[in-house]
FIVOMAR-191176 format. One record per residue (C-alpha): x, y, z; residue number from 1. Coordinates in nm, 3 decimals, decimal comma. Example, Ala and Ser with C-alpha at 12.3 -4.5 7.8 and 13.67 -1.06 7.14 Angstrom:
REM residues 2
X:1,230&Y:-0,450&Z:0,780&resi:1
X:1,367&Y:-0,106&Z:0,714&resi:2
This chain:
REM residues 394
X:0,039&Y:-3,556&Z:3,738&resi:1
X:-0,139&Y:-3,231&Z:3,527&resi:2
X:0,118&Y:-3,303&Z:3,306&resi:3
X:0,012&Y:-3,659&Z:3,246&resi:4
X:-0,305&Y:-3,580&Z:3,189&resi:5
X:-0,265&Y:-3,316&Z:2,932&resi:6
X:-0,071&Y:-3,579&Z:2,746&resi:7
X:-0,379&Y:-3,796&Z:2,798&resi:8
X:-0,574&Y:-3,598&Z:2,651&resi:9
X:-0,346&Y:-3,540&Z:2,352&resi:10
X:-0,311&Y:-3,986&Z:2,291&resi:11
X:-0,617&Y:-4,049&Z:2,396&resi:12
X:-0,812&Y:-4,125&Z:2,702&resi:13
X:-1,103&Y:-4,375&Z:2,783&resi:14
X:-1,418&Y:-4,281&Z:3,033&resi:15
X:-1,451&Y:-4,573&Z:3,289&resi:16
X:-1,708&Y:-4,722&Z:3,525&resi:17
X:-1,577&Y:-4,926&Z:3,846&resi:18
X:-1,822&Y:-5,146&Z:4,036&resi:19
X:-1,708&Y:-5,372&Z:4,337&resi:20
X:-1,658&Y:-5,329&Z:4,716&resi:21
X:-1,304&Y:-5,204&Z:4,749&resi:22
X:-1,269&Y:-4,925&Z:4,559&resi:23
X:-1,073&Y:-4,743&Z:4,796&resi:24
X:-0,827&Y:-4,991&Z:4,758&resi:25
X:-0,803&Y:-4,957&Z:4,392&resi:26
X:-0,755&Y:-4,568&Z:4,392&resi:27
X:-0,470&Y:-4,593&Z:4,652&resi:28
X:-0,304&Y:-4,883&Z:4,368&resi:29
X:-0,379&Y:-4,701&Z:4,112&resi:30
X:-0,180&Y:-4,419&Z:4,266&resi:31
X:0,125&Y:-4,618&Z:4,416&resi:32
X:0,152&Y:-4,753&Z:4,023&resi:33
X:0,202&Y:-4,405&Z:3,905&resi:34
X:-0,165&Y:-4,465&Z:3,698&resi:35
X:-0,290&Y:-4,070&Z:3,661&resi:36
X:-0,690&Y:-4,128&Z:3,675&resi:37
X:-0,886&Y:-3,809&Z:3,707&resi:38
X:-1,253&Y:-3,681&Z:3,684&resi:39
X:-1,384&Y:-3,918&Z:4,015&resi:40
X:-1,753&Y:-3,885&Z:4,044&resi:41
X:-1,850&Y:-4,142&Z:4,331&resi:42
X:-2,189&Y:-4,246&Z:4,217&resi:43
X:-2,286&Y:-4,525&Z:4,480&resi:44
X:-2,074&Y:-4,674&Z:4,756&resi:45
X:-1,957&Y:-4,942&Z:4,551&resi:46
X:-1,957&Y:-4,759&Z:4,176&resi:47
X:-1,677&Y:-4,498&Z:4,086&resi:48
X:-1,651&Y:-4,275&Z:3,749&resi:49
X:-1,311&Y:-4,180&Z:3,626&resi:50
X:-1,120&Y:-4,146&Z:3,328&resi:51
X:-0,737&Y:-4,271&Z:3,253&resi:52
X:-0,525&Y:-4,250&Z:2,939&resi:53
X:-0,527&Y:-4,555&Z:2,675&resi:54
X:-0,159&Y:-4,630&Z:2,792&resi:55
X:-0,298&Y:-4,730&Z:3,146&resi:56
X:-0,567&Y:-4,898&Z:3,094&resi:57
X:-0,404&Y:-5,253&Z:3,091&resi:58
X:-0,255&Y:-5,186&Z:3,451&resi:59
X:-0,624&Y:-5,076&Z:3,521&resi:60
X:-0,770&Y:-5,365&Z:3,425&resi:61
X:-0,519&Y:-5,550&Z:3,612&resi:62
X:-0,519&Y:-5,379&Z:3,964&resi:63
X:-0,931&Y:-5,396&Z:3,893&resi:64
X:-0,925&Y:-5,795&Z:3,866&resi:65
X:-0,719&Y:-5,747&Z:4,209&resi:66
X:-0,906&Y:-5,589&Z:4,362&resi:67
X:-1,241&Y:-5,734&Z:4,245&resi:68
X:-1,417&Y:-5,536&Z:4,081&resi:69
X:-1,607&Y:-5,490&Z:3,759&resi:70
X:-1,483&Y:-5,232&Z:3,541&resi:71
X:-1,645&Y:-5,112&Z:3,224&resi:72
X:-1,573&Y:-4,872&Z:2,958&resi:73
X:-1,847&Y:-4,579&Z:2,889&resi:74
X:-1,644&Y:-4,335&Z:2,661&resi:75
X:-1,357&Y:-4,269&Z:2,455&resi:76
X:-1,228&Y:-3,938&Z:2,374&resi:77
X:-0,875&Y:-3,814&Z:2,213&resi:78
X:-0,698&Y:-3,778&Z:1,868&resi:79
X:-0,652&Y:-4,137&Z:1,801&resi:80
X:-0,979&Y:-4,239&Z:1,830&resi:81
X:-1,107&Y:-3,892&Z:1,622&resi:82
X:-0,893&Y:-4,020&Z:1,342&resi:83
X:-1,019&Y:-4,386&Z:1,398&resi:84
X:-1,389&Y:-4,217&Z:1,358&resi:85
X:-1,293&Y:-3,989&Z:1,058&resi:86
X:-1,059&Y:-4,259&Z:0,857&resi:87
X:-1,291&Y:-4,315&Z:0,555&resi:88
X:-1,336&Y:-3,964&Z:0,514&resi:89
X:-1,034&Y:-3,940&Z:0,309&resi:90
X:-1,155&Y:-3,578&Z:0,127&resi:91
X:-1,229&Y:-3,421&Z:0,442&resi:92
X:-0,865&Y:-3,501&Z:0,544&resi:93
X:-0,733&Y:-3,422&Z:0,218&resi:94
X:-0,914&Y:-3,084&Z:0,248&resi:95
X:-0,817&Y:-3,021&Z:0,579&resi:96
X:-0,451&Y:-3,090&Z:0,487&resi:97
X:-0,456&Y:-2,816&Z:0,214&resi:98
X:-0,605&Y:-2,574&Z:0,425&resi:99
X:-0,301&Y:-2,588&Z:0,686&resi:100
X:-0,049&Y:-2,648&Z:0,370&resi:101
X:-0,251&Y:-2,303&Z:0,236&resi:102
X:-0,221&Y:-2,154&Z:0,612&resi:103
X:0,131&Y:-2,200&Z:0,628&resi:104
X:0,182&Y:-2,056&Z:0,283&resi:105
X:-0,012&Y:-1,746&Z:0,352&resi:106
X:0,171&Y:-1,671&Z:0,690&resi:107
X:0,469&Y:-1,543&Z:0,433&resi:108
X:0,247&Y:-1,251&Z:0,261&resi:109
X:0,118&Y:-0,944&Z:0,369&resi:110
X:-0,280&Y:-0,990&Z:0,379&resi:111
X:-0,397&Y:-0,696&Z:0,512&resi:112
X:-0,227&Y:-0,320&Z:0,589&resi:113
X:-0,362&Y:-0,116&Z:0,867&resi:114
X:-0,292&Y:0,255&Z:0,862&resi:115
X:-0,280&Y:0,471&Z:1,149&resi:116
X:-0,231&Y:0,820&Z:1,137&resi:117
X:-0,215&Y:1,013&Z:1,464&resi:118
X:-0,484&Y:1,214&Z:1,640&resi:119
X:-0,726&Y:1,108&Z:1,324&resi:120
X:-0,545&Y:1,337&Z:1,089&resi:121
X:-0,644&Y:1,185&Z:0,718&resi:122
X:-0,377&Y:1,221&Z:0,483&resi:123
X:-0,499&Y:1,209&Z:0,150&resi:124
X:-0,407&Y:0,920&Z:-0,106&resi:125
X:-0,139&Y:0,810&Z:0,131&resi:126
X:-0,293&Y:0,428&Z:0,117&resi:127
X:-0,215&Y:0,450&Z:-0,280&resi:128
X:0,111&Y:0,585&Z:-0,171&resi:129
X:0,252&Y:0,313&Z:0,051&resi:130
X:0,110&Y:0,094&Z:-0,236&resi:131
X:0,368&Y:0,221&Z:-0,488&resi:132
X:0,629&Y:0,225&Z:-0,253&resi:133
X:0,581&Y:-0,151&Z:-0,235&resi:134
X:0,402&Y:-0,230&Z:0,079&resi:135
X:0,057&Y:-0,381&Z:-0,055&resi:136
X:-0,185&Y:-0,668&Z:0,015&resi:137
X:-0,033&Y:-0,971&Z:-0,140&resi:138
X:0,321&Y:-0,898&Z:-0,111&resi:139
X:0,599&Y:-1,148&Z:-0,023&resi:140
X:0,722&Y:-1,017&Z:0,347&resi:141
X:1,051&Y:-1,114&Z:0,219&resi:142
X:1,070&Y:-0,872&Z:-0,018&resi:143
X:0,944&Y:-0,548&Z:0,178&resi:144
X:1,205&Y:-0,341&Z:0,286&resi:145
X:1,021&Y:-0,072&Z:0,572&resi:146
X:1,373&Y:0,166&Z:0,568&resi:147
X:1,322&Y:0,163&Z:0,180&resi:148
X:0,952&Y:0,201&Z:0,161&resi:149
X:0,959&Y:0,482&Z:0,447&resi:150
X:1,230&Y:0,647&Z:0,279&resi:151
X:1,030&Y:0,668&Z:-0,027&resi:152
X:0,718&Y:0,789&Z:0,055&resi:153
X:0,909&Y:1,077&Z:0,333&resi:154
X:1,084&Y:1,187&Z:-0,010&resi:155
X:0,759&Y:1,206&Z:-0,182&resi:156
X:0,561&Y:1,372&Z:0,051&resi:157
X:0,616&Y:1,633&Z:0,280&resi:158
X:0,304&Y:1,624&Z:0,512&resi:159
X:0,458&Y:1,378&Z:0,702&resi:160
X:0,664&Y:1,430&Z:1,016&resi:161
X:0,735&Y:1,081&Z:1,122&resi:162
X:0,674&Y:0,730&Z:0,946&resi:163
X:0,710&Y:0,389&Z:1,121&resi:164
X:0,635&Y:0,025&Z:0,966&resi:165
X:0,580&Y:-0,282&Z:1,158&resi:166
X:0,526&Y:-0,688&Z:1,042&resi:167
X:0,326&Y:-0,838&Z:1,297&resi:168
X:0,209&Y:-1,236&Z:1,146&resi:169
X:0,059&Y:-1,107&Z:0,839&resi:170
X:-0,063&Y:-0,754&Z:0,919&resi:171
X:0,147&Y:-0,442&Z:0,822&resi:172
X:0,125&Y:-0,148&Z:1,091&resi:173
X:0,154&Y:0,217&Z:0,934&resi:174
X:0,193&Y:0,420&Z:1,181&resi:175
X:0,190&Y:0,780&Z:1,067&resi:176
X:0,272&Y:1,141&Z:1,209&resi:177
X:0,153&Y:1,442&Z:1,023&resi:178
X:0,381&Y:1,739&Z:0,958&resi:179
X:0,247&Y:2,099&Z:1,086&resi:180
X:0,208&Y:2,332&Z:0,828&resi:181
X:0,449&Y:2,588&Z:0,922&resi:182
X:0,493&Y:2,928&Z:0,714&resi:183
X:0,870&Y:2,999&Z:0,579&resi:184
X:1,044&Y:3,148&Z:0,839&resi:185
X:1,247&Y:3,445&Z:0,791&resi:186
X:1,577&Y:3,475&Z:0,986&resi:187
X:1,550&Y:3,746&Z:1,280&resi:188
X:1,860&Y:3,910&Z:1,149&resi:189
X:1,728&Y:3,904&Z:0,790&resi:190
X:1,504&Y:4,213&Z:0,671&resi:191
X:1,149&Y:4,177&Z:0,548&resi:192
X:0,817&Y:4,346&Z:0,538&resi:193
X:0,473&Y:4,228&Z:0,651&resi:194
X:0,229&Y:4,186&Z:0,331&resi:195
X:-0,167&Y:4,063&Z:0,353&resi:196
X:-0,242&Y:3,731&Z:0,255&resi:197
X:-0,621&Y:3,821&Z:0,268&resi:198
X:-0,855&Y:4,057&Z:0,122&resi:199
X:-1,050&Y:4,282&Z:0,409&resi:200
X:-1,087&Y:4,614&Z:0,578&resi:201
X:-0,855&Y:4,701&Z:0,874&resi:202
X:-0,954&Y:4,695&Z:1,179&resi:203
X:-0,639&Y:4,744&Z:1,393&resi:204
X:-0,270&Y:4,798&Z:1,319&resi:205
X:0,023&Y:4,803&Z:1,553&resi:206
X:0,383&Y:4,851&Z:1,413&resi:207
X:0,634&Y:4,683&Z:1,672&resi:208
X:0,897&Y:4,739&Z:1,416&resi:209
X:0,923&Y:4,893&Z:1,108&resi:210
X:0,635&Y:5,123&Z:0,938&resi:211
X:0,270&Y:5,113&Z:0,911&resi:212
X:0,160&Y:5,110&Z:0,501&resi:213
X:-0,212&Y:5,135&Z:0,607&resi:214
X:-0,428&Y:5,240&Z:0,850&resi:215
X:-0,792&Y:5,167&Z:1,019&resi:216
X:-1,059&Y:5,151&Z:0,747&resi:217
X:-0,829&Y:5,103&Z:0,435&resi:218
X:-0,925&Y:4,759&Z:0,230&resi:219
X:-0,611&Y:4,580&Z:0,128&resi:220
X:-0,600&Y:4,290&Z:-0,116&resi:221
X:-0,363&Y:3,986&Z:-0,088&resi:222
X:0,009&Y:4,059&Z:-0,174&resi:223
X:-0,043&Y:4,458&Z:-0,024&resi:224
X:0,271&Y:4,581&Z:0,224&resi:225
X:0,066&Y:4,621&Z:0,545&resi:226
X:0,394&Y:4,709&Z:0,758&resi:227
X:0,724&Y:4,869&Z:0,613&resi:228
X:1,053&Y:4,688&Z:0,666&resi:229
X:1,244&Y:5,014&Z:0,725&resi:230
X:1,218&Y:5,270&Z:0,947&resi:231
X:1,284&Y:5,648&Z:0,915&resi:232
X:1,486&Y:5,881&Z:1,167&resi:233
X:1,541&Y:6,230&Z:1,192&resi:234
X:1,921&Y:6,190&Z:1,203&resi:235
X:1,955&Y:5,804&Z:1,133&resi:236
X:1,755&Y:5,855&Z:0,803&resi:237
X:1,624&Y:5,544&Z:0,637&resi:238
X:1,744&Y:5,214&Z:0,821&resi:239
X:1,614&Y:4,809&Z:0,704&resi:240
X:1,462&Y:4,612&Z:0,979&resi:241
X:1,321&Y:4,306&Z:1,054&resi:242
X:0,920&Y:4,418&Z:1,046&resi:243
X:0,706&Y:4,291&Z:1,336&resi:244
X:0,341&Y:4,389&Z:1,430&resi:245
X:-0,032&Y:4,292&Z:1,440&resi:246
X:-0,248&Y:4,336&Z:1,184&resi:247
X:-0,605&Y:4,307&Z:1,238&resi:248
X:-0,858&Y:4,288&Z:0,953&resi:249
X:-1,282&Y:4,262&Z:0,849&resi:250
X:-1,231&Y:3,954&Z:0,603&resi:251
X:-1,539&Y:3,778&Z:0,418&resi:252
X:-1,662&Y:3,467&Z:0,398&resi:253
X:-1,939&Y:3,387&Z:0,107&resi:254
X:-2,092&Y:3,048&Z:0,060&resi:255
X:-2,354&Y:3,063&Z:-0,300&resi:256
X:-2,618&Y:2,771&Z:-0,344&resi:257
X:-2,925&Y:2,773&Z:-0,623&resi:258
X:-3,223&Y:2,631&Z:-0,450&resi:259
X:-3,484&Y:2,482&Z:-0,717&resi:260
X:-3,895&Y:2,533&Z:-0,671&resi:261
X:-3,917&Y:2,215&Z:-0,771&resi:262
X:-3,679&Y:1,905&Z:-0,628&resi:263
X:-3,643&Y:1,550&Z:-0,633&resi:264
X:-3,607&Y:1,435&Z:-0,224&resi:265
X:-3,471&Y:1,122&Z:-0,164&resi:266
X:-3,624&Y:0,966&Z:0,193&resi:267
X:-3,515&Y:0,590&Z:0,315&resi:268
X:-3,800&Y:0,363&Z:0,332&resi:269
X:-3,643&Y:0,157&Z:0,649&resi:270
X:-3,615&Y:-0,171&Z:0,396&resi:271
X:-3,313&Y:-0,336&Z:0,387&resi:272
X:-3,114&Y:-0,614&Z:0,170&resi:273
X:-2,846&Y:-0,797&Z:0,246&resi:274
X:-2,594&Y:-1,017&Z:-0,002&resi:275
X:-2,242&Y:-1,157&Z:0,071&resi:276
X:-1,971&Y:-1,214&Z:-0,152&resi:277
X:-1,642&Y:-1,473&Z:-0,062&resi:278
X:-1,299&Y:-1,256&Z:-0,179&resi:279
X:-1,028&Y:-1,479&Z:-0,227&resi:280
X:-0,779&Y:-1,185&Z:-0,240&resi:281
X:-0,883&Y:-1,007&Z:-0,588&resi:282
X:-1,097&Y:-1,315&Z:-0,695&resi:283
X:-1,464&Y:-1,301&Z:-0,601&resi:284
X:-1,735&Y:-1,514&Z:-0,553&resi:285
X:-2,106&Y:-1,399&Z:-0,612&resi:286
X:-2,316&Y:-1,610&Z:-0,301&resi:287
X:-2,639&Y:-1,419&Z:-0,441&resi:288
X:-2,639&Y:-1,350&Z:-0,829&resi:289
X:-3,003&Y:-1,200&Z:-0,842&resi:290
X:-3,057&Y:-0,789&Z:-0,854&resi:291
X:-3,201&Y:-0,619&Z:-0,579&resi:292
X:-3,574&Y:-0,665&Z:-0,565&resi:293
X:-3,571&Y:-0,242&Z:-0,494&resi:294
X:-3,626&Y:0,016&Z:-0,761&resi:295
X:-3,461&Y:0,261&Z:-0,605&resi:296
X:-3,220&Y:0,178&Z:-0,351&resi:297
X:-2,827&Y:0,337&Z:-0,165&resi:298
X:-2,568&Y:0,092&Z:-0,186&resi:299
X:-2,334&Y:0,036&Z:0,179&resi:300
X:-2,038&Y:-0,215&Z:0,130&resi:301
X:-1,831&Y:-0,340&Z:0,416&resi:302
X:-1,561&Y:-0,570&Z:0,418&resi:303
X:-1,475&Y:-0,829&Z:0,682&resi:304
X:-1,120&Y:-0,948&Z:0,686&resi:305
X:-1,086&Y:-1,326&Z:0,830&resi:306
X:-0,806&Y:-1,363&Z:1,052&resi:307
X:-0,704&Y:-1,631&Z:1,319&resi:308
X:-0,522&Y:-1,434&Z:1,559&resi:309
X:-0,567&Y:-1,069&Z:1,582&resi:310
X:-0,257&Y:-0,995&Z:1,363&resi:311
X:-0,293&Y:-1,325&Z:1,161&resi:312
X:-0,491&Y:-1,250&Z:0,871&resi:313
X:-0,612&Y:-1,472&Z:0,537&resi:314
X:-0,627&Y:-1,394&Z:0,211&resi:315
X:-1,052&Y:-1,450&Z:0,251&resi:316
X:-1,256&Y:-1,161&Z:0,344&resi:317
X:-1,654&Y:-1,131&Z:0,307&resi:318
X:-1,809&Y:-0,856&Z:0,141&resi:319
X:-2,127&Y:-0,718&Z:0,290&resi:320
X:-2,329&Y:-0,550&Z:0,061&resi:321
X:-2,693&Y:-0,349&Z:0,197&resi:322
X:-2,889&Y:-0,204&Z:0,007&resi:323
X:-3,194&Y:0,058&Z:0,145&resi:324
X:-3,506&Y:0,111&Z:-0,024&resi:325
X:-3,500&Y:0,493&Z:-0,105&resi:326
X:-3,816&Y:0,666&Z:-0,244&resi:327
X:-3,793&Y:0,998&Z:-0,457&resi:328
X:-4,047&Y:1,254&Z:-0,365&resi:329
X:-4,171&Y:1,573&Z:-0,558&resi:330
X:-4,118&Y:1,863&Z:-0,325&resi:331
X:-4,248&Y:2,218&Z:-0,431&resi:332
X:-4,104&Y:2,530&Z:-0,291&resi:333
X:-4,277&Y:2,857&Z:-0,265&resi:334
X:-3,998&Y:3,120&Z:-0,311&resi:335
X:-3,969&Y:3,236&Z:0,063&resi:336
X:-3,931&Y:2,804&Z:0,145&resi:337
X:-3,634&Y:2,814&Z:-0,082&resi:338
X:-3,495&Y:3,089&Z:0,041&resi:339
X:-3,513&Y:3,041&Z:0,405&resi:340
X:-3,374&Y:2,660&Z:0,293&resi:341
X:-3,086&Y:2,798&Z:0,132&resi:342
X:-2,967&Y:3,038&Z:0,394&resi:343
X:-2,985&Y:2,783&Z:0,668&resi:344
X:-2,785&Y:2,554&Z:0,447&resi:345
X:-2,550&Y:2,811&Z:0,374&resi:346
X:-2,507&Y:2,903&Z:0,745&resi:347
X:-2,444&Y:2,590&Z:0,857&resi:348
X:-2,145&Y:2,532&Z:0,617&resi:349
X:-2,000&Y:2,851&Z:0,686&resi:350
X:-2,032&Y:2,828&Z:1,064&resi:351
X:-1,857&Y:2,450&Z:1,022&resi:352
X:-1,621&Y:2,635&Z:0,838&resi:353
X:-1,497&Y:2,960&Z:1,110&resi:354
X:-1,383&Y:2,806&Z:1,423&resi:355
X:-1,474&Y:3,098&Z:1,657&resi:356
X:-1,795&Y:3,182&Z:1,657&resi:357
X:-1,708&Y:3,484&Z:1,815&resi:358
X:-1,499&Y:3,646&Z:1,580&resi:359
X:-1,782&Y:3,659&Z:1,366&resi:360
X:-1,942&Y:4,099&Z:1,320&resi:361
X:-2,156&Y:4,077&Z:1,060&resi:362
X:-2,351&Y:3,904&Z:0,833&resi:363
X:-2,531&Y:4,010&Z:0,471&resi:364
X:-2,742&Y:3,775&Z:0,258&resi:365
X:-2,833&Y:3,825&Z:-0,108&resi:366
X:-3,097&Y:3,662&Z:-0,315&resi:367
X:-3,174&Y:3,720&Z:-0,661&resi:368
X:-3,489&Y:3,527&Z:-0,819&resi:369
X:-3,436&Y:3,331&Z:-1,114&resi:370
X:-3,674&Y:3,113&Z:-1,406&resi:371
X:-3,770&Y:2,811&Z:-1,181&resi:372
X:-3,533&Y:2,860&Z:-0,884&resi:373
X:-3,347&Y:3,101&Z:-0,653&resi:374
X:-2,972&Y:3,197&Z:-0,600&resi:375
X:-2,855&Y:3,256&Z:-0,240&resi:376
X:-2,538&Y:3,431&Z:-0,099&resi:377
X:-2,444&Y:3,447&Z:0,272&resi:378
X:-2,126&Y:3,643&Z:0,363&resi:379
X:-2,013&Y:3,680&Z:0,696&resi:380
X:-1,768&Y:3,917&Z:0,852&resi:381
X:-1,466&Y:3,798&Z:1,029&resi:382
X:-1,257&Y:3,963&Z:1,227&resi:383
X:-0,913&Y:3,764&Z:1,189&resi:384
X:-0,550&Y:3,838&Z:1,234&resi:385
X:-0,379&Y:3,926&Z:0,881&resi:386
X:-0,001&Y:3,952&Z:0,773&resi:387
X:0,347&Y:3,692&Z:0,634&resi:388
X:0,654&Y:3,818&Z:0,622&resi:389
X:0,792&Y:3,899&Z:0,307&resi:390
X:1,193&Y:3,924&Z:0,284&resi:391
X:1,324&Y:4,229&Z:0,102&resi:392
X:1,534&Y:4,157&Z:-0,230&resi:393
X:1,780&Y:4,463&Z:-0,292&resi:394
């Protein structure tokens, strides 16, 4: 029966009104016949709503006139009679052919390629990347090879650990797995020295193996042996090792920035303007040709792929375009205001920059006045762990 109905509703079904005094009698016929009627809305004791599928309604009207009663139609609903409604609008149907000709088409290409790289690490051109490779918006999805395009760009780059591709309808899933940056590592059995790879004051130093170079308070520059790979016995005499140990070092850190007396801010007004533009892949269509009625304005532009499932996407996208009203203010500095600005800025950075605050001993900052403006320098001092292996070459 649910099936019959669905079907009804595919060929076509008519709304009905039944008047008369046995319209019990006419459900239970219409049932013993096999007739599917559905939607009963008893309105009075002798009037019945219902609807039934086109292909029944002759055997309606039939087991009606048996049963005496009055039967009128109210509605008519369905593809058939859509088409019936719609016939002389020949370039709606014309247009609405092309579109699922152009639907059909598109299903073949890539439309849109959605990168994912793995606990937000950004890997940098790596979109222009896959592009060379061959896996870009546009392309036939007959001629992408993923082994071939993976292959490729694992060759070309070596920041990434793992690469997977994946066609779903017409969206391409990157999925990406960035390599660790690991320093060379020196066989246990080769011999090798420890050497800085800073510039600082030591702090600490503890030889495991091999000999100490330096000691607390010396300043070593990048490239300096910091631990020996050979150690010296009384009755062994010189012997190679493998050198382990910690190294501990003061490093510094020094951000500069010139602060002017006299700047230009720029402070957002709260206006807003807002055009859209139709993409048709690379071809684009201007729905607002005029200029921005702002002077001075910051540009935001977002693009909205269409799609019809969520991995079915078009070759159509909108283009958002905002613009906000920005006005430029004089501001005047006295030389302690740009100062104070600077090392705040300057702070900031360099506290974004060390990852344990706590690490951090000491701090110097350096001004130095200038025609017009001001130059500041904050340096902080790090304590940080110092030291690569370095294999001896005999």
């Amino acid at each position: 029966m649910i099936i019959k109905i669905l079907f009804s509703y595919i060929i076509g079904y008519l709304g009905l009104t039944i008047e008369g005094y046995y319209i019990e009698r006419f459900i239970n016929m219409c049932r013993n016949n096999g007739i599917a009627i559905w939607h009963l809305k008893r309105r009075k004791d002798v009037q019945l709503d219902f609807r039934v599928g086109i292909h029944d309604f002759k055997e309606v009207c039939k087991i009606a006139k048996k049963t005496r009663c009055k039967i009128k139609i109210k509605s008519k609903r369905g593809v058939p009679f859509l088409v019936h409604r719609y016939k002389k609008r020949k370039i709606f149907f014309v247009f609405l052919l092309i579109i699922i000709v152009l639907t059909i088409l598109s299903s073949n290409f890539v439309w849109n390629v959605d990168i994912k790289e793995e606990n937000g690490h950004e890997l940098e051109n790596i979109a222009e990347d896959i592009a060379e490779a061959g896996l870009k918006i546009g392309e036939w999805k007959g001629k992408i090879s993923t082994k071939e395009i993976i292959n490729k760009i694992r060759l070309q780059r070596k920041d990434i650990a793992w690469m997977g591709i994946e066609l779903k309808g017409t969206n391409a899933i990157v999925k990406l797995v960035k390599a660790d940056e690991k320093p060379e590592i020196i066989n246990e059995e080769e011999y090798c020295s420890i050497v800085s790879d800073k510039v600082g004051i030591i702090t600490k130093i503890n030889a495991q193996t091999g000999t100490a170079n330096v000691k607390v308070g010396d300043t070593v520059n990048i490239g300096e042996t910091l631990i020996n790979g050979w150690m010296e016995g009384k009755y062994t005499g010189i012997r190679y090792v493998h050198a382990k140990g910690e190294v501990q070092a003061k490093v510094w850190h020094t951000k500069y920035k010139n602060i002017p007396y006299q700047a230009t801010e720029r402070e957002e007004t709260g206006n807003t303007e807002e055009k859209y533009t139709i993409k048709f892949n690379n071809f684009k269509i201007n729905l607002s040709k005029r200029l921005s009625k702002f002077k001075i304005y910051d540009t935001i532009e977002t693009e909205n792929k269409m799609k019809l499932f969520s991995d079915f996407y078009l070759p159509i996208s909108i283009l958002k375009t905002t613009y906000k009203e920005v006005e430029e203010k004089q501001k005047n500095y006295q030389m302690e205001e740009a100062k104070q600005l600077g090392i705040e800025q300057l702070q900031e950075e360099l506290e974004e920059e060390i990852e344990n605050k706590e690490t951090i001993v000491g701090k110097n900052i350096n001004t130095y006045e200038k025609d017009g403006s001001i130059d500041v320098y904050v340096t902080y001092e790090v304590l940080e762990n110092m030291g690569t292996n370095e294999k001896i070459v005999f």
